[in-house]
N, C-alpha and C positions, 0 to 999 in steps of 0.2 A: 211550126208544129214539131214536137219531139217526137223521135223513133222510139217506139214502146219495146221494150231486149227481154227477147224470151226469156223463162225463167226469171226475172226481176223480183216478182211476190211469192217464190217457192220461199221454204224454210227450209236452212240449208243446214248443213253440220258438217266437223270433218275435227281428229284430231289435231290438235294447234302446237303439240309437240313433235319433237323429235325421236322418230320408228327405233328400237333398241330397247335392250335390259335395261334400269331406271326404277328408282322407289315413287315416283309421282309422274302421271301422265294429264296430260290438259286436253277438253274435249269442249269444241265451241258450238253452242246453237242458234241462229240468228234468222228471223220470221216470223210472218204473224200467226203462225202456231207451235213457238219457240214453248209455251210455258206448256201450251196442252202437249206438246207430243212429252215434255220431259217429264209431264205430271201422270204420264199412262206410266210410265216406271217405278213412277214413287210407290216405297213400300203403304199396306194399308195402313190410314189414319192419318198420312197427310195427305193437304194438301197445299198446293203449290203458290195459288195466290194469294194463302196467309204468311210465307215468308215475308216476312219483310226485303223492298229494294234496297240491294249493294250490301247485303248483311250477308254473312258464311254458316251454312248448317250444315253437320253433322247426320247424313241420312241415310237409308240400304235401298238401292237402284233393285228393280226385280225385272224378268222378263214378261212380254205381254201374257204368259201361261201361269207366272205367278212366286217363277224359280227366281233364288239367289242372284242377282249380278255380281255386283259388288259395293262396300261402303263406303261411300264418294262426300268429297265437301263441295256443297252445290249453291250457286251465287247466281240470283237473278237481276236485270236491269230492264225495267220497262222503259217502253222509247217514250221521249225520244233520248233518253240519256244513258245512252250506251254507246260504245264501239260505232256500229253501224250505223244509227241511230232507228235501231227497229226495235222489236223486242228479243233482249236476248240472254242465256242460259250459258254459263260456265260452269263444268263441270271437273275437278278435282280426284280422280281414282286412283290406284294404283296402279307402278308402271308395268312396262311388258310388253309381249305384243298379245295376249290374248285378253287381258281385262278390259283396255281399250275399244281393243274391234269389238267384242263382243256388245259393249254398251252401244258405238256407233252402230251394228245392224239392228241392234233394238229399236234406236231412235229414227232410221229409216225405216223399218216395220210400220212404227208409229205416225208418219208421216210427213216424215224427211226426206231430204237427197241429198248424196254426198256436196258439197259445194266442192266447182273448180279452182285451180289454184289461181290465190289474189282474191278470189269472190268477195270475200268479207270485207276485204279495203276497199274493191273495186263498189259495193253498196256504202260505204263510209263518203266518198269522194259524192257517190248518186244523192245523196241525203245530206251533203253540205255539211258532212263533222270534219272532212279533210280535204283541202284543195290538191290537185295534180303534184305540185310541189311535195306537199308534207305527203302524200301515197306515195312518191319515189323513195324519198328520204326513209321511209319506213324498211322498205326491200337494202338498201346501201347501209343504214346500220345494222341489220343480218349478218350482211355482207362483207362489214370491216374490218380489216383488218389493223388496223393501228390506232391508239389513242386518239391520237392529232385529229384523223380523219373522223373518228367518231364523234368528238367532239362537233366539229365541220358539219356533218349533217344533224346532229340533235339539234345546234341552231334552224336549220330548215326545218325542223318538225315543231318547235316553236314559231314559227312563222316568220323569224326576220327575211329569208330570202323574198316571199312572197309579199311581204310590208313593201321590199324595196322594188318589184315586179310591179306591183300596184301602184306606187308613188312614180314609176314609169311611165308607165301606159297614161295616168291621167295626167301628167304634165305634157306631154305627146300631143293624145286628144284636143289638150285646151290650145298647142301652138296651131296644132291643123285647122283649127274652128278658125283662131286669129287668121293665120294664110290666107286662107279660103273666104272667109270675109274681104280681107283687104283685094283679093281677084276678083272677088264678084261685082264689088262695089269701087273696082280700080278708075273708073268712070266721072267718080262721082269725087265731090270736097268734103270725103269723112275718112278719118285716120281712124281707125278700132285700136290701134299698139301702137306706140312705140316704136322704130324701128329698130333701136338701139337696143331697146330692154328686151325686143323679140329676139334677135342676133344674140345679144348676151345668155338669155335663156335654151336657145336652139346650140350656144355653146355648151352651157350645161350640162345638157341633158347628151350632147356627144360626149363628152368624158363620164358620164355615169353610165353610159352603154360603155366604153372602154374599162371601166372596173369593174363589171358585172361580166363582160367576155373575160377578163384576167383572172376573176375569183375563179369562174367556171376551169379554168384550164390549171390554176391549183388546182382545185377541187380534185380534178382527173390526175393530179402528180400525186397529192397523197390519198387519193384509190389504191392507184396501181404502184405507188411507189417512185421516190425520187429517181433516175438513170444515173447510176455513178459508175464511169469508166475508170478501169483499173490500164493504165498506161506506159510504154515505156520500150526499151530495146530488148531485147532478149537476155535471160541468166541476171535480170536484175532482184528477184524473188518478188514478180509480181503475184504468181501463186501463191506462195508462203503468206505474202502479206492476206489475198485473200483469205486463206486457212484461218492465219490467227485472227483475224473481223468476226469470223464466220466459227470459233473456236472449237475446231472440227477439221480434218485432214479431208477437205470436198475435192483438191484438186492435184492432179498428180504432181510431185516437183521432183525432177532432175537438175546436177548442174550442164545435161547435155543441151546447146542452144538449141531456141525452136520446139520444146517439149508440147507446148501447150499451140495447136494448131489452129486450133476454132474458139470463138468467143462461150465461155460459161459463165451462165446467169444463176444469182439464188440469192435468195429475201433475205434480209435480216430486219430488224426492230430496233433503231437505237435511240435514244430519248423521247419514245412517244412517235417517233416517223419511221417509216416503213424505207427501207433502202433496198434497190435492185443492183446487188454487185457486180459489175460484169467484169471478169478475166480476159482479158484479149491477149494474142497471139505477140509475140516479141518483134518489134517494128527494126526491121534493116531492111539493106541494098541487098538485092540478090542478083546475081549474074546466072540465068536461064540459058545460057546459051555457051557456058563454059565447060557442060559436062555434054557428054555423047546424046545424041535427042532420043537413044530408046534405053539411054541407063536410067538404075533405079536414084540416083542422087537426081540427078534430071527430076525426075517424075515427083520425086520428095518436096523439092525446090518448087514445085508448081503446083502444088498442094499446099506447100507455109505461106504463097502468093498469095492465094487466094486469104488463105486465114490472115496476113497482113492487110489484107482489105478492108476484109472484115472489122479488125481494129480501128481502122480509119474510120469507118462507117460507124462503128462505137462509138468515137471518139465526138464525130458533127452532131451525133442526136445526143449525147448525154446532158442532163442537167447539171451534173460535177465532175469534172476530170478530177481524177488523180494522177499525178505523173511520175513516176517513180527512178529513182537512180541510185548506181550503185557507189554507196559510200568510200571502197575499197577498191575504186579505181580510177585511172584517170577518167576524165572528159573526154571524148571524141566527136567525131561529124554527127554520127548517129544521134547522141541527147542533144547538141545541137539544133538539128533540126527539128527532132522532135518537140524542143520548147519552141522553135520560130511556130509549129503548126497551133501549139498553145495559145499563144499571144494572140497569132489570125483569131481564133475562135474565138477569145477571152473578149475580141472587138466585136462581134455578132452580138443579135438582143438573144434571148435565152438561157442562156447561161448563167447557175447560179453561181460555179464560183468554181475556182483550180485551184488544188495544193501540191505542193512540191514532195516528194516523202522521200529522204535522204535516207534509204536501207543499207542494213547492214554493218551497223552501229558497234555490234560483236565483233566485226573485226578491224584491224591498224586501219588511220584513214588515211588514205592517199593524198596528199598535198595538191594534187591535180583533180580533185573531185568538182564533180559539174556544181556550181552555184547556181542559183535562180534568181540575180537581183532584179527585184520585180514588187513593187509598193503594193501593189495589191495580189502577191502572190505569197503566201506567206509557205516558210519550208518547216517540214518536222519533222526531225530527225526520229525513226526506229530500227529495230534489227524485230524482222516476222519468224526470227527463230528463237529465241527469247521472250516477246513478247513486250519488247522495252517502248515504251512509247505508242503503244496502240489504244493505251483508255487517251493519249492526249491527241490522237489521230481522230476518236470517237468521239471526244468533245467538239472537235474541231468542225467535223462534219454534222452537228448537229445544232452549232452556231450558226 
């Protein structure tokens, strides 16, 4: 027996644009007295159910006393072939914020209620125009932020996710029926399957649940954007490089070491994918115990501690390292060990990928600069104050 949800068969309204100054605002009506409440508005000499369905007219909205509203292009859709699949009234006005309201309290007058938010998906999904799946998907491309990822959900609102949920559950169903047969009737001299083709099929069906959790956790990377750690020892211009990604002065650069103390995060968009830059702190060895325990270099030193942490901790969640070095100098322990921490990770699952970025291209190179030989590390050289080699930094990461 169904739970009958309050309000279910009110007729609801609410505008369906965005509150703001605006040459066109969108006002939705959905219930089964979607066409009369909209038709007490209509100016004299129409009427409502001689529009024609899914056709656009040209009409003057009045109020229930007989005054001007406004003149709206207004579109009806009787159920069940609409949105909701009830009956329902689009109406077209001009934007603003007073032409709008004023039509919504008419049409509440008339005997409406505002609908809550979601309502009108939330009756779509009740009337079988949209499964659970395609009502999420509806709210996440709202919500999206980058090509790639819009893309990604317009397929769920087509229905492929939910083809492949369905082609789940029933192949599941039919192994458990097999099982459950073969226990019941364990007793007996009747085989129902195959042992072999059940096992092979129960394999199956385990790797289509492991691409269906993988998609799901893309899915979540270009939401929220891919994690690319910006890496490296200190005074290599991991800031600059951020800058020029981000082509905009977002983060402070000195060549004093240690400037940048705490990790700084900010979106960018490059090929269609959404990227979460993060700047982290300049990774060395600090000696905590060399200065006086209540001077201020003390206290400094245990402050870039902590923000050297921090980098670390960047470094194990990100989707891409970048690891940065400086062109115009030797090699030492420091990038050293910073590539060994590379490699560790590069062996983890996760991880899409590390690049080497040989900065600092602007000036002489040092014959003793860090190389990165590494077959699946590939190095590109730029200088982040020039700007040399950041469209092939930006290819790179978007390969």
């Amino acid at each position: 027996m169904s739970m009958e949800i309050p309000g279910r068969h009110d007729t609801i309204a609410a505008i369906a644009t965005p509150p703001g100054r605006g040459s066109i605002a969108g006002i939705r009506v959905s219930g089964p007295l979607a066409f009369q409440s909209v038709g007490k508005l209509l100016s004299a000499g129409k009427e409502i159910l001689t529009l024609s369905p899914r056709h656009s007219y040209l009409v003057w909205l009045n109020t229930l006393d007989g005054k001007r509203l406004d003149q709206v292009t207004l579109i009806r859709y009787p159920a069940p072939n609409s949105y909701t699949g009830e009956d329902v009234v689009e109406i077209f006005c001009h934007g603003g914020r007073l032409s709008p309201n004023m039509i919504l309290e008419q049409l509440c007058a008339a005997g409406c209620r505002l609908a809550e938010p979601g309502e009108f998906t939330r009756r779509a999904v009740f009337n079988h125009k949209l499964d659970l799946i395609q009502a999420e998907s509806i709210a996440e491309i709202i919500d999206a932020e980058s090509p790639v990822y819009l893309q990604n959900v317009l397929s769920h609102l087509e229905g492929a996710f939910s083809r492949q949920v369905s082609e789940l559950r029933q192949r599941l169903l039919h192994a458990c029926a097999l099982l459950e047969l073969g226990l019941d009737f364990s007793e007996e001299d009747v085989e129902f399957a195959d042992r072999a083709q059940l096992q092979a099929e129960l394999t199956q069906l385990d790797a289509m649940i492991t691409r269906l959790l993988s998609g799901f956790e893309r899915g979540q990377a270009l939401k929220e954007g891919w994690k690319l750690a910006i890496i490296g020892k200190p005074n290599v211009g991991k800031s600059s490089l951020m800058n020029a990604l981000l082509r905009h002065d977002r983060v402070i650069v000195s060549p004093i070491p240690g400037t940048t103390r705490d990790t700084v995060e900010e979106r960018i968009r490059l090929g269609g994918h959404l990227f979460r830059l993060i700047d982290t702190a300049g990774i060395r060895r600090l000696d905590l115990n060399s200065a006086p325990e209540f001077s201020p270099t003390r206290h400094l030193d245990a402050i870039e501690q902590i923000g050297i942490e921090r980098s670390r901790k960047a470094a194990q969640e990100a989707d891409i390292i970048v690891f940065v070095t400086d062109s115009s100098m030797p090699a030492d322990y420091e990038d050293q060990v910073i590539a060994d921490a590379c490699l560790a990770r590069a062996a983890e699952p996760g991880l899409l990928g590390i690049l080497h970025i040989c900065n600092k291209t602007d000036l002489p190179e040092s014959p003793q600069a860090f190389h990165f030989d590494h077959e699946q590390i590939a190095t590109i050289k730029t200088s982040a104050r020039t700007s040399a080699g950041i469209d092939t930094l930006e290819n790179a990461l978007v390969d």
